[in-house]
N, C-alpha and C positions, 0 to 999 in steps of 0.2 A: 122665128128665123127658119128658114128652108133646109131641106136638106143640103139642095146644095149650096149654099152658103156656108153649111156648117164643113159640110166636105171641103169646103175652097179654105176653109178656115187652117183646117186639120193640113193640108198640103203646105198653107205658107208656115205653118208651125215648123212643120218635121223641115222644110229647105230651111227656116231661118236656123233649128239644132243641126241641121249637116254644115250650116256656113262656119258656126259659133265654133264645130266641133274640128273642122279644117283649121281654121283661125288656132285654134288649141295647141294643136299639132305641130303648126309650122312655126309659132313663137316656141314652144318648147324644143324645137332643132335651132334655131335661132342663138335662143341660150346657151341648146350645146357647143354650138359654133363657137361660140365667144370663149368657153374653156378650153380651145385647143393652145390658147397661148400656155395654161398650165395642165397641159395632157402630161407631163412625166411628173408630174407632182401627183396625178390624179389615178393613173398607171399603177405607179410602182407605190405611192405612200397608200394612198386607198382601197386602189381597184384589187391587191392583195390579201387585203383585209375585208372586202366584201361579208363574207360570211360570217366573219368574227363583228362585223358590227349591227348585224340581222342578228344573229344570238345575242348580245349585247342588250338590242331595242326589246327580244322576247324577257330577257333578265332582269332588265329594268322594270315590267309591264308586272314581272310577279314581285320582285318586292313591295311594288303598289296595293296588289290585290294580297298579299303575305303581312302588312304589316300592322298587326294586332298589338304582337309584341313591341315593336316599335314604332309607335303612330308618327313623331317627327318625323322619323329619317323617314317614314314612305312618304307622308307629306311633302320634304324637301324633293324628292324623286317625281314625284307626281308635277310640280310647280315646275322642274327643271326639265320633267318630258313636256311638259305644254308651252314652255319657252321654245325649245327646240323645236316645238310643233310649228310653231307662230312663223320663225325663223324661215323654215323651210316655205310654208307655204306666202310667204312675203317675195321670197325669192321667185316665186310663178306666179306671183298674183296679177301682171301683167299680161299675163299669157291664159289666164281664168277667167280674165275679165273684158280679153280685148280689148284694154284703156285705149290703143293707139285708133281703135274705129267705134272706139264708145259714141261718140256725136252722132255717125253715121248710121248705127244699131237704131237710135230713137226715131228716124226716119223710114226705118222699113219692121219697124216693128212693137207694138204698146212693150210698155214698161214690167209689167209683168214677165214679159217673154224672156226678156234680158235676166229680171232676177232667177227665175228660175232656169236658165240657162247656167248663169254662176252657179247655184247651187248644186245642179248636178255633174259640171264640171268641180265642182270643190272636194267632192265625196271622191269623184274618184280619184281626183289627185292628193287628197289625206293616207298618205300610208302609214301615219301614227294611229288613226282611227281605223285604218282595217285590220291594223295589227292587233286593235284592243277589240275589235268585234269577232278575230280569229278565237282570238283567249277565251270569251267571253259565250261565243258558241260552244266551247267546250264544254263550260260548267255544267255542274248540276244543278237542281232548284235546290239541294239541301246547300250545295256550297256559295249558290246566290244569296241565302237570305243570311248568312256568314260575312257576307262580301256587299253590304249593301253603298257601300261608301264608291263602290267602282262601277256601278250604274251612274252615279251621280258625278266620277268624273270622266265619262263617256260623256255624259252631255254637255259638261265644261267643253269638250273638244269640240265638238260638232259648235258650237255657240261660240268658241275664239277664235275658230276659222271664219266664221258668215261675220264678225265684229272685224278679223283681219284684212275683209272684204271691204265695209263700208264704213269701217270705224277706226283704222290702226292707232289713230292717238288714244283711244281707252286702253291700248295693249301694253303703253307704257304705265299709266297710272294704276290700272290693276295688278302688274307684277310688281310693284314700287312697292301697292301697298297691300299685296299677299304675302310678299316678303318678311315686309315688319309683321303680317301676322304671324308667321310661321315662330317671331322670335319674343310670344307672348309667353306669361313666365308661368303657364297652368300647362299642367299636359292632357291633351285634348284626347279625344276618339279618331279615328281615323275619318268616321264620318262626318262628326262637328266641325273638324280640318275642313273637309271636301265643300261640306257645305258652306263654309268661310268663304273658300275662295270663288264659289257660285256666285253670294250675295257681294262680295266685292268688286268679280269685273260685270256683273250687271249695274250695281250704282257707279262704276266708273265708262262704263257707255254713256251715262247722263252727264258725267262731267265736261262742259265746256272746252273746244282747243284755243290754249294760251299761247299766243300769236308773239313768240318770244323776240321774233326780227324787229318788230314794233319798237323794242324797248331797248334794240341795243345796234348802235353802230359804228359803224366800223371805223376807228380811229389809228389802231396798231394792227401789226403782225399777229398777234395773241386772239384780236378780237376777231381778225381774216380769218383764221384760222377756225375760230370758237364757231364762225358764223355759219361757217363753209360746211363743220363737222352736226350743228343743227338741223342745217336742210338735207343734209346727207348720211341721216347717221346712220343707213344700212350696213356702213362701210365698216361702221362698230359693231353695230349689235352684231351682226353673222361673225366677224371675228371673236369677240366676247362670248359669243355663243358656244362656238368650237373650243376656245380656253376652258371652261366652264367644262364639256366634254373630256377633256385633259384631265382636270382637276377629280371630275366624280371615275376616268378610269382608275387613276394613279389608287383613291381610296381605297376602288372594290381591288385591286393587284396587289395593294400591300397589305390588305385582309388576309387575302388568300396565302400572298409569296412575301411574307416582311423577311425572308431571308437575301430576298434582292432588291432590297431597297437603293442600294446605289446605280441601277441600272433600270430601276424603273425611274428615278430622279432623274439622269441622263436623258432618258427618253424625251420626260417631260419636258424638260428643258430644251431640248429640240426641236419639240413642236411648238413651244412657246415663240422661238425663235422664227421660224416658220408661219405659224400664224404672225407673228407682227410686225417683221418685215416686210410682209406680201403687203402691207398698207403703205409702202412707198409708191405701187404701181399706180392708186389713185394720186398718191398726194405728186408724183412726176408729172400725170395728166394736167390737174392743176395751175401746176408750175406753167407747164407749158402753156396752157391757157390764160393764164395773167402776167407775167412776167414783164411785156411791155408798157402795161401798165404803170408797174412799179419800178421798172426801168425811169419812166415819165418822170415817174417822182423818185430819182433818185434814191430806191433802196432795190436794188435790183440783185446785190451781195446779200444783203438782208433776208430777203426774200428766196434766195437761192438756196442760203443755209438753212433755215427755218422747214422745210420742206423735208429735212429728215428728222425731224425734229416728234410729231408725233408716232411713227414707229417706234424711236426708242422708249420714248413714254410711257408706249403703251406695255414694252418690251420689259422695262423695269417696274410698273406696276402690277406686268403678271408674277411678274419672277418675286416679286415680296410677297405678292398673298399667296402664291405658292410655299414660299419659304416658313410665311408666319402660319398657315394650316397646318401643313406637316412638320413643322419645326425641324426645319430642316436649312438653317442659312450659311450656306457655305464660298466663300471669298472669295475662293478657286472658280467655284463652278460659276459666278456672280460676273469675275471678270473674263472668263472662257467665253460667256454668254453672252458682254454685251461686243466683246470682239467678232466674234462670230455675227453679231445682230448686225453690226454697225458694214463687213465684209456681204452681209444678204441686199442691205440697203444697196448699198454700191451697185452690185451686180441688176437687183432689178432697177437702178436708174440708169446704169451705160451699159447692161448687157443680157437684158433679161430672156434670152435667149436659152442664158448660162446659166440663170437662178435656181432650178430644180437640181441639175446637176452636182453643183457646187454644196448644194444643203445635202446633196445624198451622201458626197464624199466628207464634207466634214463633221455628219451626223456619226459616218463609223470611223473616220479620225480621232473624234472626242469617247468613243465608245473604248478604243482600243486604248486611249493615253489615259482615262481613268479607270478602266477596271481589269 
C-alpha cells in the first residue's frame, strides 16, 4: 500500500470520527430537548442536589473499594452501581451509536471504523467509569494489592457498557442472576463476589434472546399492557433504577440520622410517588395511540381506565418493599400516598404542564401535616 493511500486512508478515518462525533453531540441536545417538558422537576428536584449526588456516586465508589469488613454489602453496592451504570448509558446508547444512521455508517465506512467509533465515544460518555479511574489513580500500589477485587470491577464496567452496546438482553440475565448470587448463604471475599459477577454476565452474553412476543398474544387489557411493558421496558428499568436509588439513600440517612427517620420516610415517599406517577406520561401516549382501536372493539372505557392503572402498581409495589425493608408500614402514610399518586396521575394526564408544581407543593404539604 502507498503512502498515499495510506494518507487518504487516515483522512477518511479522522472525517468519518468528526461526523460520528457531531452525530454525538447533536442526539445528546436532542435528549436534552425532550426534558424540557420536566425542566422543574429536573431544576428544583435535582439540579439542587447536583453536588450531593457527585459525593454520593464518590461514597458509594469507597464502600466498594472499603469493603473487607463487609464483603455483602459492598457487593450489593458494586451490583447496584453497575445497574445504575447500564441504566444511564442505555439512556445514550442511541446517541453512541448513531442507531438512527447505523445503515448509512456501513456505506461510508468498514465495520471496524463504526465499532471503534462506539467504543471511544462509550469511554467518554461512562462517568461511572471515570469516576472509578479518578479513585483508582489515587491509589497506592500498597493499597492496590489490598483492593484487588476493584481492578476486577473496573473491568466489569468497561465490559457492561461494550455488552449495553451490542448485547443489552445479557444485562437482564446477568443482573437476574448476580442477584441470586449475592443471596448465596456462604460469605464470600470481596473478590470471589467480583469475580462471580465477571464469570456471570460473560456466560450470560452467550445466552440466547427469548423472543417472548412469539409466545404471547394479545387477547386482554392485562396482556396489552404485559406486551407493551416487554418491548418497552426502559420505561421500567430507569424508573426501578431511580426507586432502587431511594431505597440505598434512605439506608445510608438512617445510618447516619435514625433520629429522623419520620422525615427521611416522608421523603422517600415522595419520590416514590414521583417516580411512579411520571409512568402515566408514557402510558397517556399510549392511550392516545390505540384508543380507536379499542374504541373499534368496543372497550374504549376499558381501555381508558386501565391506563392509570400501571402507575399505581408500580406506586404500591414500591411503597411495600419499602415498607417491608425498613419496617416501617404505616396506614397514614400508605393512603396519604396513594391519594397523592392517584392526584400526580391526574395532573400528568390533563395537565402536565402542572405536574412538577403540584408534587412540589404537596411534597411540603405532607412534610409540614406530618412532622
Amino acid at each position: 500500500m502507498s503512502f498515499a493511500s495510506v494518507k487518504g486512508k487516515l483522512e477518511q478515518y479522522r472525517a468519518f470520527m468528526s461526523y460520528r462525533y457531531l452525530a454525538y453531540t447533536f442526539e445528546l441536545k436532542q435528549l436534552l430537548l425532550q426534558l424540557k417538558s420536566f425542566g422543574l422537576i429536573f431544576l428544583v428536584v435535582l439540579g439542587s442536589s447536583i453536588l450531593g449526588l457527585v459525593l454520593l456516586l464518590f461514597l458509594g465508589l469507597g464502600k466498594i473499594i472499603d469493603s473487607t469488613d463487609a464483603p455483602a454489602y459492598g457487593a450489593q453496592m458494586a451490583l447496584f452501581y453497575l445497574l445504575l451504570q447500564s441504566v444511564m448509558l442505555s439512556a445514550i446508547k442511541s446517541a453512541i451509536k448513531n442507531s438512527k444512521q447505523r445503515l448509512f455508517q456501513h456505506t461510508i465506512a468498514c465495520p471496524s471504523w463504526l465499532n471503534i467509533a462506539d467504543i471511544k465515544l462509550l469511554l467518554i460518555s461512562n462517568g461511572w467509569l471515570i469516576a472509578s479511574l479518578l479513585i483508582a489513580l489515587d491509589l497506592t500500589w500498597a493499597q492496590w494489592i489490598k483492593v484487588p477485587h476493584f481492578f476486577v470491577f473496573m473491568f466489569i464496567q468497561l465490559g457492561l457498557g461494550i455488552v449495553c452496546l451490542y448485547k443489552p438482553s445479557a444485562l437482564v440475565y446477568g443482573f437476574t442472576l448476580s442477584t441470586l448470587f449475592l443471596f448465596t448463604a456462604f460469605e464470600l471475599s470481596p473478590l470471589i463476589y467480583h469475580l462471580g459477577f465477571a464469570i456471570i454476565f460473560l456466560l450470560s452474553a452467550s445466552i440466547p434472546v427469548i423472543n417472548i412476543n412469539g409466545m404471547t398474544s394479545v387477547r386482554s387489557l392485562f396482556s396489552f399492557w404485559f406486551c407493551y411493558f416487554i418491548n418497552h421496558s426502559w420505561t421500567l428499568v430507569w424508573r426501578i433504577s431511580l426507586l432502587l436509588c431511594v431505597f440505598m439513600a434512605s439506608a445510608e440517612l438512617l445510618e447516619k440520622r435514625p433520629d429522623l427517620v419520620n422525615i427521611i420516610g416522608d421523603v422517600a415517599v415522595a419520590f416514590i410517588v414521583l417516580f411512579s406517577s411520571s409512568l402515566q406520561f408514557d402510558c397517556t401516549k399510549v392511550h392516545g395511540q390505540h384508543r380507536l382501536f379499542f374504541k373499534m372493539n368496543q372497550k374504549a372505557r376499558a381501555f381508558y381506565i386501565s391506563q392509570f392503572m400501571p402507575s399505581m402498581l408500580l406506586f404500591l409495589g414500591a411503597f411495600i418493599a419499602y415498607s417491608i425493608t425498613f419496617e416501617r408500614l404505616n396506614s397514614t402514610l400508605l393512603n396519604l400516598g396513594f391519594v397523592w399518586c392517584l392526584l400526580q396521575v391526574y395532573f400528568a394526564q390533563k395537565k402536565p404542564a402542572h405536574y412538577a408544581l403540584v408534587w412540589i407543593i404537596s411534597n411540603v404539604g405532607l412534610l409540614a401535616l406530618l412532622n
